[in-house]
Phi, psi and omega in degrees: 000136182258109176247049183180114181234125188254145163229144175216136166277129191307154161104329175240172188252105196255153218266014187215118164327165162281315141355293214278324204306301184305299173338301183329279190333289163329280186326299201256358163231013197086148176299304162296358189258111190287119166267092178265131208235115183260148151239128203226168193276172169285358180277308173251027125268321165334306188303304174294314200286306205283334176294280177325311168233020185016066167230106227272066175208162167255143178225166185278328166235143153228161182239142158249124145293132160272318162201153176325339164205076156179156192185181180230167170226148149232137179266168211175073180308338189279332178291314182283293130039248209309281189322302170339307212248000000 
């Protein structure tokens, strides 16, 4: 069973293993629990935070529970980058 799916949209590159995700994932949601880890441009979180939260900005993380043991996280790196610093 695969309980860790990393997606990247071209062009980007994401700065955190799959290694730290998995590891991550385990320690803090279980061994059982499916994680899909999307990384997207500022155009389509910007796209997600207003559908999802009707909010007309990019942010740096969303989270979805899917079901009690599954979910998604998408990242928007150049917003977390900026949030970091």
């Amino acid at each position: 069973m695969i309980s860790l799916s990393v997606f990247s949209l071209p062009g980007i590159k994401p700065r955190i293993s799959r290694a730290f995700l998995s590891t991550a994932k385990d320690a803090v949601l279980g061994q059982g629990y499916e994680l899909s880890v999307a990384f997207v441009t500022v155009a389509e979180i910007k796209k997600l935070n207003r559908r999802f939260r009707h909010k007309p900005t990019a942010t740096d993380i969303l989270s979805f529970p899917l079901s009690p043991t599954s979910g998604e996280i998408v990242f928007c790196m150049k917003e977390v980058m900026a949030e970091a610093s």
